[in-house]
C-alpha positions, 0 to 999 in steps of 0.5 A: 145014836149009839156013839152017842149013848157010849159017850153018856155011859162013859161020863163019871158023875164027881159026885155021889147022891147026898154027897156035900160039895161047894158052889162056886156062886159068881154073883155073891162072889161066895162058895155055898155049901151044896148037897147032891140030890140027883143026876142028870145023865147028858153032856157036861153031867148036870147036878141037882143040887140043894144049897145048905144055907138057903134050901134052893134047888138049882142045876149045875154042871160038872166041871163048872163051879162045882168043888170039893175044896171050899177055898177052891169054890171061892177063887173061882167064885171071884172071878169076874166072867161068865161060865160058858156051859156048851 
């Protein structure tokens, strides 16, 4: 168990609280303007995110359609296959 807790402890969150980012949303093929309102601690790191335009509340995953880069969310946003989060 402990192996296990120091694998969490050593995963860095991309982003901080209340920080903006973009969503690389694959069925509207558009990245989406997203706020950081909390972390969930686990394995990928998971965001509680609020999406800007809509007001949605959703969770995603670090390292799964999460951007700095507007254009970067959207070239992944127009790729046609599914995200395959373990």
């Amino acid at each position: 168990m402990s192996d296990t807790l120091n694998i969490l402890k050593g995963i860095k969150p991309l982003f901080k609280r209340g920080e903006t980012f973009y969503y690389a949303n694959r069925n509207t093929k558009q990245a989406e303007k997203c706020t950081i309102v909390d972390w969930v601690c686990q394995y990928p790191m998971a965001y509680i995110a609020k999406n800007e335009a809509s007001g949605e509340t959703f969770k995603c995953y670090h390292d799964f359609g999460c951007f700095a880069s507007e254009q970067e969310a959207y070239d992944d946003a127009q790729i046609e296959t599914d995200r395959i989060i373990y």
